[in-house]
C-alpha positions as CSV (number, residue, x, y, z in Angstrom):
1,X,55.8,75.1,-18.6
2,X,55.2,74.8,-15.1
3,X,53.5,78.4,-13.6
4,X,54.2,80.0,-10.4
5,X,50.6,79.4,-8.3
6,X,49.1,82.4,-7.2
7,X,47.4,82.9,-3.9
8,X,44.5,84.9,-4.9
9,X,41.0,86.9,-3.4
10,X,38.7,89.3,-3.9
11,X,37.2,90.9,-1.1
12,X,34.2,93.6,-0.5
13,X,33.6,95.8,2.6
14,X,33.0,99.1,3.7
15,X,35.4,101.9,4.4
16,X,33.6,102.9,8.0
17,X,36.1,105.4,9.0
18,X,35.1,107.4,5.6
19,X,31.3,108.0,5.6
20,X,30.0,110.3,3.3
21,X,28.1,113.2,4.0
22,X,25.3,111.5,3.7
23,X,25.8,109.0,6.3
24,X,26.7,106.2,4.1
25,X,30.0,104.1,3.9
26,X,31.3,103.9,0.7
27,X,32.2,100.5,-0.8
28,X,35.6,98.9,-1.1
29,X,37.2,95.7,-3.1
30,X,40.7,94.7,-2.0
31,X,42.9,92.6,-4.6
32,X,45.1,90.4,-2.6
33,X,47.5,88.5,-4.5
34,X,50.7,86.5,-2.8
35,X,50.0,88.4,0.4
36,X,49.9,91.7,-1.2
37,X,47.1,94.4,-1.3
38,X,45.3,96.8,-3.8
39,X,42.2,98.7,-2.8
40,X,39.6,99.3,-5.7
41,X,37.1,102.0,-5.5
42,X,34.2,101.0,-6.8
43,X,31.9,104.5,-6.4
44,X,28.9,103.1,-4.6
45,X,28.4,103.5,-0.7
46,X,25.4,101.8,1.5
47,X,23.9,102.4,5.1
48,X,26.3,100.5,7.2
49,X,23.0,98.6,8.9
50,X,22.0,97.4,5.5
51,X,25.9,95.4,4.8
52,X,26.6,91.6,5.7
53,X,29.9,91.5,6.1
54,X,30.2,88.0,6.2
55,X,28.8,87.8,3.0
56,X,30.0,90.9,1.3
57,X,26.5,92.0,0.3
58,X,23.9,94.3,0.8
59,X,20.7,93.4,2.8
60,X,17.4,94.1,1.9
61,X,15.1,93.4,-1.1
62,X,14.7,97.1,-2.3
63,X,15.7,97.7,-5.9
64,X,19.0,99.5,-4.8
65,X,20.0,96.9,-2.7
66,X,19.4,94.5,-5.5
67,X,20.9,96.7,-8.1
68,X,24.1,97.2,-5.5
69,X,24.6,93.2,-5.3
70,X,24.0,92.7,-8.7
71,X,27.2,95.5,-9.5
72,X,29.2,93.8,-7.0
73,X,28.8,90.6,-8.7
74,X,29.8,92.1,-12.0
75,X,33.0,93.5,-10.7
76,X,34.0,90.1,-9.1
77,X,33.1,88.2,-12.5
78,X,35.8,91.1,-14.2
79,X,38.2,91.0,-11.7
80,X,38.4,86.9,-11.8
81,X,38.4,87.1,-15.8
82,X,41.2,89.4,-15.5
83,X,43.1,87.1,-13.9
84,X,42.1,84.1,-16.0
85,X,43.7,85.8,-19.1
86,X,46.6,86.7,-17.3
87,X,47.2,83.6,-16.0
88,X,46.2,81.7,-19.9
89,X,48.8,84.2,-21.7
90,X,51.7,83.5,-19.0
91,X,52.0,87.4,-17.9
92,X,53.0,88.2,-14.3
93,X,50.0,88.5,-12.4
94,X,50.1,91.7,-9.6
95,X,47.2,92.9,-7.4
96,X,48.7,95.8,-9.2
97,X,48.3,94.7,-12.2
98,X,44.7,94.0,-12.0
99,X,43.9,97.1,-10.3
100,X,45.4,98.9,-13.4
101,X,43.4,96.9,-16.1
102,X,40.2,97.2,-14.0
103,X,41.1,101.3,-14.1
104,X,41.2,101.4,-17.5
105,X,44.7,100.3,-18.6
106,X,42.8,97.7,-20.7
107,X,46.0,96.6,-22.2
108,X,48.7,94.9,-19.9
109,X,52.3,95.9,-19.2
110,X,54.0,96.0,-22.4
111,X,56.3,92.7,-22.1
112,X,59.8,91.8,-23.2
113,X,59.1,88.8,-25.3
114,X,56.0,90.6,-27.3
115,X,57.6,93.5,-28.1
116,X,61.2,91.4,-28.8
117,X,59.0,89.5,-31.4
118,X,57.3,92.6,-33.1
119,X,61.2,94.0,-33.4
120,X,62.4,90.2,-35.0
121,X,59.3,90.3,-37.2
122,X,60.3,93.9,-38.9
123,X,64.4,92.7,-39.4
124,X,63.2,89.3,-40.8
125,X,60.8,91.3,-43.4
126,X,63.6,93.8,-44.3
127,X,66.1,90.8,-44.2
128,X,68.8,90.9,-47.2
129,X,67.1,94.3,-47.8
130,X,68.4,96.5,-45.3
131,X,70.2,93.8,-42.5
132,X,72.4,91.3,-43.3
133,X,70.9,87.1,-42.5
134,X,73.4,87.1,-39.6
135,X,72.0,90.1,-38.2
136,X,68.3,88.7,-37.9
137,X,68.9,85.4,-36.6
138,X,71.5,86.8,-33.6
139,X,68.4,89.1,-32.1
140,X,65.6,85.7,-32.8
141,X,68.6,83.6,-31.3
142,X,68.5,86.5,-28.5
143,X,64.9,86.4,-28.1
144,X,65.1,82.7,-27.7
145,X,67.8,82.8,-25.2
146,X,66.1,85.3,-23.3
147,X,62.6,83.2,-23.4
148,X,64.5,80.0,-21.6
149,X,66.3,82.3,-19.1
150,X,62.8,84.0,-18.2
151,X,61.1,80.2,-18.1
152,X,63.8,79.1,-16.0
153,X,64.1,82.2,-13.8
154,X,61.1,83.2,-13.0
155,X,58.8,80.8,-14.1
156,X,56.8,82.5,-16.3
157,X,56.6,82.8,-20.4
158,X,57.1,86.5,-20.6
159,X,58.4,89.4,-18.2
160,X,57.0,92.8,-18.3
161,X,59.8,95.5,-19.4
162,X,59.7,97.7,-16.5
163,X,60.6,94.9,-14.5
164,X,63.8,95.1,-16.0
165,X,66.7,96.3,-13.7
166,X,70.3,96.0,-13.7
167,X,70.2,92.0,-11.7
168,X,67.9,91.0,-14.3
169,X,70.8,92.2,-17.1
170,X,73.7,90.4,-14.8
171,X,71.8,87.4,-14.6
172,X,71.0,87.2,-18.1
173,X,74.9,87.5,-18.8
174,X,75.6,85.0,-16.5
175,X,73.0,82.6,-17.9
176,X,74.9,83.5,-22.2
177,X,78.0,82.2,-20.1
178,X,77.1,79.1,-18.2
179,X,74.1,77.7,-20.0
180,X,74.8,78.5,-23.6
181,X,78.5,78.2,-23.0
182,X,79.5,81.5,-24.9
183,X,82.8,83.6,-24.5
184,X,83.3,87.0,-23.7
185,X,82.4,88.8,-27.0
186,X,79.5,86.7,-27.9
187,X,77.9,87.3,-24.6
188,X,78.4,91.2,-25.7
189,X,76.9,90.8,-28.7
190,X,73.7,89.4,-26.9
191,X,73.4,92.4,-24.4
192,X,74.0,95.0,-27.1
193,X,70.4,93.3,-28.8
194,X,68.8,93.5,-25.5
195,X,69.8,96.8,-25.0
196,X,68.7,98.2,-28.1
197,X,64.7,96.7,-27.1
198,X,65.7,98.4,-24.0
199,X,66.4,101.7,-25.7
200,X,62.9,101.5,-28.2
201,X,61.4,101.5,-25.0
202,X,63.1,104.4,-23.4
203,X,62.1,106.5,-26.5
204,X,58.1,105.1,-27.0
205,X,58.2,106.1,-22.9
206,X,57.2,102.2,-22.1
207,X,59.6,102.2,-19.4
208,X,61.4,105.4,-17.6
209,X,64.4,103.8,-16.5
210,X,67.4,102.3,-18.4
211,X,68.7,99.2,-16.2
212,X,71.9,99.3,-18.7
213,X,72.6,102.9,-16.9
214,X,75.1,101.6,-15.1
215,X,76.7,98.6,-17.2
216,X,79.5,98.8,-19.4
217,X,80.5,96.2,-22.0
218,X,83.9,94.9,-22.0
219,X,85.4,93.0,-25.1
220,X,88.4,91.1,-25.1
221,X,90.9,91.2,-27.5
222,X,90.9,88.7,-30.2
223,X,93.5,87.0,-31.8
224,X,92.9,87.9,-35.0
225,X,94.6,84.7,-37.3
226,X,95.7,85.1,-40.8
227,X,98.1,83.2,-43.4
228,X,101.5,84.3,-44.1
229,X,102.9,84.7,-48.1
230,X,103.9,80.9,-47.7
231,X,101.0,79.4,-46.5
232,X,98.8,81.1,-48.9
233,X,100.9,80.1,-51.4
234,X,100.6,75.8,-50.5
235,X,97.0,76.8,-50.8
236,X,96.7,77.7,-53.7
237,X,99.3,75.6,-55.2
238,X,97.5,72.5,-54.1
239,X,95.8,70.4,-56.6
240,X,92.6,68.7,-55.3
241,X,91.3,65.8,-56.8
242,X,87.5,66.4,-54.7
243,X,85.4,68.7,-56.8
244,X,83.8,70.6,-53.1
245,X,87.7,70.7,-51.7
246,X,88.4,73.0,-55.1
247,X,85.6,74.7,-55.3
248,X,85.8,75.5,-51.6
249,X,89.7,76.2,-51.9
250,X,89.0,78.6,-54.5
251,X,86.6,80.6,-52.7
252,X,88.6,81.3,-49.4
253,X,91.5,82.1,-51.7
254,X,89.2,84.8,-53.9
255,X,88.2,86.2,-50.5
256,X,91.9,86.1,-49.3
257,X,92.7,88.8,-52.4
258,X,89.3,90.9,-52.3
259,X,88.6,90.7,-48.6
260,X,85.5,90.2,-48.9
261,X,83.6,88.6,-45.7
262,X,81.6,85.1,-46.2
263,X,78.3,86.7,-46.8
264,X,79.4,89.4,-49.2
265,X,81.0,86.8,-51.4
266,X,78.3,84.5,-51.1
267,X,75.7,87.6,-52.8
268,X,78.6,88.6,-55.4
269,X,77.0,89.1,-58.6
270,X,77.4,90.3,-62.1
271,X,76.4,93.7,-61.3
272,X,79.0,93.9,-59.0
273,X,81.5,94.3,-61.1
274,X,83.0,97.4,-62.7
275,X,85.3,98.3,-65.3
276,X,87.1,101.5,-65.1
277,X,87.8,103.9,-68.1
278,X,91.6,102.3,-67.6
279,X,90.1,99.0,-68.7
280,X,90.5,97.7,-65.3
281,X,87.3,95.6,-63.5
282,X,87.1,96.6,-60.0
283,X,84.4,95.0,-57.1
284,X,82.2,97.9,-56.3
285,X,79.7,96.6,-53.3
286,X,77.8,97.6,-50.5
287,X,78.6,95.6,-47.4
288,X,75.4,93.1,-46.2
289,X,76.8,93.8,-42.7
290,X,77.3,97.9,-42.4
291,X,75.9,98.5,-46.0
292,X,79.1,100.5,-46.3
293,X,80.2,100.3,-50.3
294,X,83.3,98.4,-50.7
295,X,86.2,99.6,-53.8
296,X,88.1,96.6,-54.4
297,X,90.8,96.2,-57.6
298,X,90.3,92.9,-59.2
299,X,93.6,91.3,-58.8
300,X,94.5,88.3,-61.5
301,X,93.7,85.5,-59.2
302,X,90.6,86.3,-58.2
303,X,89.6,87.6,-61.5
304,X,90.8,84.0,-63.0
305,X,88.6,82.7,-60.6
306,X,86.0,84.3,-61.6
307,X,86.5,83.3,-65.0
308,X,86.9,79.4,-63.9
309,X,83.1,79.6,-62.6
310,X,80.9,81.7,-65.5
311,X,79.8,78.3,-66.9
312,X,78.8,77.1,-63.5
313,X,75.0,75.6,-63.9
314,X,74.8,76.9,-59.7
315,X,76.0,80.1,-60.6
316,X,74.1,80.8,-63.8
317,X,70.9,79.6,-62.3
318,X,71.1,82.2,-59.0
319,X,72.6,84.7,-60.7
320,X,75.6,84.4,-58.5
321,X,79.5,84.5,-59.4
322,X,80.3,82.2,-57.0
323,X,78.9,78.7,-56.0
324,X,79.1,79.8,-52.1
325,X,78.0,76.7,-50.0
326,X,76.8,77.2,-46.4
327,X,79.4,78.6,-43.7
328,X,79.2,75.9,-41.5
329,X,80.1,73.5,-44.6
330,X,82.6,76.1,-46.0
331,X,84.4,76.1,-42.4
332,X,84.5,72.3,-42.4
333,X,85.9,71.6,-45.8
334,X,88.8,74.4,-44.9
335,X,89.6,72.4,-41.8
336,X,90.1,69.3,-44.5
337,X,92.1,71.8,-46.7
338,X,94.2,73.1,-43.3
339,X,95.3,69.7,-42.7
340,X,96.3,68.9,-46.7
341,X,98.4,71.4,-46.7
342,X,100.1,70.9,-43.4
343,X,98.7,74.2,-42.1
344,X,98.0,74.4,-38.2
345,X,96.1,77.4,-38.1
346,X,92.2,77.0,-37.6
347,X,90.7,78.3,-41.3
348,X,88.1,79.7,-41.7
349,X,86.0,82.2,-43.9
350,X,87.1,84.9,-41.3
351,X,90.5,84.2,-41.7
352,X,91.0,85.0,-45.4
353,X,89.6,88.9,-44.9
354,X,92.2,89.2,-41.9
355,X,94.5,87.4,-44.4
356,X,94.0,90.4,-47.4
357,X,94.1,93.0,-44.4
358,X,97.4,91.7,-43.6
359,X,98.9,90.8,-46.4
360,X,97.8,94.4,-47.9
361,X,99.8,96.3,-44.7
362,X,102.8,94.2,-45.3
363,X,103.2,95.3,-49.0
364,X,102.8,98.7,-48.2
365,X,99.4,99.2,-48.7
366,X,97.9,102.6,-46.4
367,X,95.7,101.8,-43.9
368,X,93.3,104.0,-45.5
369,X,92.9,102.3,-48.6
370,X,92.5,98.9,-46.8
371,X,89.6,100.3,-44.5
372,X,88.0,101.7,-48.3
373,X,88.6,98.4,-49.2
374,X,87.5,96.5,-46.3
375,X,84.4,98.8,-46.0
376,X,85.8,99.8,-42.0
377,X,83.9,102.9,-41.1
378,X,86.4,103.7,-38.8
379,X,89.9,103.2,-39.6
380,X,90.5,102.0,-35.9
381,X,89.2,99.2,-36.8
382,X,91.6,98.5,-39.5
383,X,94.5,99.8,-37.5
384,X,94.1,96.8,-35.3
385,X,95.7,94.2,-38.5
386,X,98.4,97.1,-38.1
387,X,99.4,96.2,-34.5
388,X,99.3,92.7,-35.5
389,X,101.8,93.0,-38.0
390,X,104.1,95.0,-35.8
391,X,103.3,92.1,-32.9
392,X,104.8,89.9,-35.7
393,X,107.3,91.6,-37.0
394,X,109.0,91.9,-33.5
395,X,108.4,87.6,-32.5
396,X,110.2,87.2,-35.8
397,X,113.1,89.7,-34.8
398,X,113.3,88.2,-31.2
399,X,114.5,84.9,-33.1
400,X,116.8,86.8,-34.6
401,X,118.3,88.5,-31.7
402,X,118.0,85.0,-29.9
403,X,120.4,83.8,-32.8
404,X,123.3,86.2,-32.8
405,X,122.8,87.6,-29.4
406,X,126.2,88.6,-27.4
């Protein structure tokens, strides 16, 4: 990567205008970096007849003049070191900066990237543990993003956080939009990630000032796609001759009665399952997401399901219930299965938990037994599949009133 060049000198010389009370002048360094200046005492003074300024040295071959040159020369060797491993690690590179270290702040600016990576580190340790495989590789995507942007930005590898303000956030947003191409909500998602580094900092007093102060995040509303009775129905009514279509086919429609999302399904195991003193087996599970515990009656068709894959040599072999492939391949084959069946909605795994929300509200299911359910920690959440319905409800009527209108 291609670094920003720094103009850079170190320069000795006496502070004239300050003599000490014995008569001397004490010593200066000045950093000067880009143009800009920071003044270094170094605590040693010299009789101003005994200074060449031209050569930024004392004069005389008494032991204290040697002994002065000598320090002078150690400071300079410091000073340029401090800069060499500045400029080898890719870290901004102040007069500032240097002045700091050389006080004592022998560690540098505590930078985004570093302490981004210590954060990715801890979720990727604790990953299936306490966060969810999605969760861990949006904040390392996040890091990543935010590594190019820097790069390309500024031109260096890493950015210290208290240069962090509220342009740096906008610009960020506006690089999520136009170089990685992502909508509204996604874009969000990325901020909120940043914004909790942000907010570790805040609280370990690394920085004083929150540069999301004065932003607010704004989601758009999304058009949350689900199957009607008959759709479902050509679903699972369809034979399919290719073993992956079936298996895939039966998954999404297991999911479409349990509403469980992708990731749940995918870690569904025996222990999941729970038989109540009625004799009925219910799914009892923590979400991977929230780690909110789910209550879910097993309904026949997923329970024969269920049944269909005990033998499975996948299944038995991870101690799984299901043989979940990937997402990305679970997304495609539905795509393959939408166009079977003659259905022109997108499918996906998403759509067959809006699907059970859906299809549970318009059979008269509460809305708090679908967020227990669902594992919604607030039932506004769930209330949205509500206004859906009635959104619905009132296209379908319009038809109607289209029909036999007067």
């Amino acid at each position: 990567m291609a670094m920003q060049r720094n103009y850079f000198t170190v320069l000795f010389f006496l502070k004239k205008s300050k003599l000490l009370k014995n008569g001397e002048a004490p010593i200066c360094m000045r950093i000067t970096i880009n143009g800009k200046r920071a003044e270094v005492q170094i605590k040693r003074s010299i009789d101003v007849t005994k200074w060449n300024t031209q050569k930024e040295c004392a004069i005389g071959r008494e032991k204290k003049y040697q002994e002065i040159n000598h320090y002078l020369d150690t400071i300079r060797t410091k000073i340029l070191q401090i800069h060499r491993e500045l400029e080898q690690d890719g870290k901004p590179i102040t007069a500032d900066i240097i002045k700091n270290i050389y006080y004592g702040e022998r560690s540098t600016p505590k930078m985004l990237l570093e302490v981004f990576q210590e954060h990715n580190s801890e979720y990727r340790e604790l990953m299936n543990k306490e966060y969810a495989e999605g969760t861990v590789l949006r904040y390392e995507r996040t890091a990543r993003y935010l590594k190019e942007f820097i790069s390309e930005q500024y031109k260096l590898a890493d950015i210290p956080l208290k240069s962090i303000n509220y342009e740096f956030i906008t610009k960020f947003e506006h690089f999520i939009k136009i170089q990685k191409n992502c909508a509204q909500n996604a874009t969000v998602k990325y901020l909120k990630n940043l914004k909790k580094i942000i907010k570790t900092a805040l609280i370990k007093k690394w920085i004083t000032d929150d540069p999301f102060a004065e932003i607010h995040f704004k989601q758009t509303k999304c058009n949350r796609e689900f199957l009607n009775e008959m759709e479902l129905r050509k679903i699972i009514n369809k034979d399919f001759d290719i073993q992956r279509l079936q298996t895939v086919r039966d998954i999404f429609i297991f999911c479409c009665f349990t509403g469980l999302a992708f990731t749940d399904v995918k870690n569904l195991k025996k222990e999941h399952l729970v038989q109540a003193d009625n004799g009925e087996w219910w799914i009892r599970k923590a979400r991977e997401k929230t780690d909110n515990m789910c209550d879910i009656p097993l309904l026949d068709i997923p329970r024969l399901i269920l049944e269909k894959y005990q033998s499975n040599p996948i299944c038995n072999e991870k101690g799984l219930l299901l043989p979940v492939p990937s997402n990305q391949r679970m997304n495609s084959y539905l795509k393959e299965i939408a166009d079977v069946c003659g259905i022109q909605k997108n499918l996906s795994t998403h759509i067959a938990r809006h699907t059970f929300a859906s299809l549970a509200i318009a059979n008269k299911v509460s809305l708090e037994s679908i967020a227990k359910m669902l594992g919604h920690t607030d039932i506004r959440t769930t209330r949205i599949y509500a206004k859906i319905m009635n959104s619905t409800i009132a296209n379908e009527m319009k038809v109607l009133q289209n029909k036999f209108a007067i």
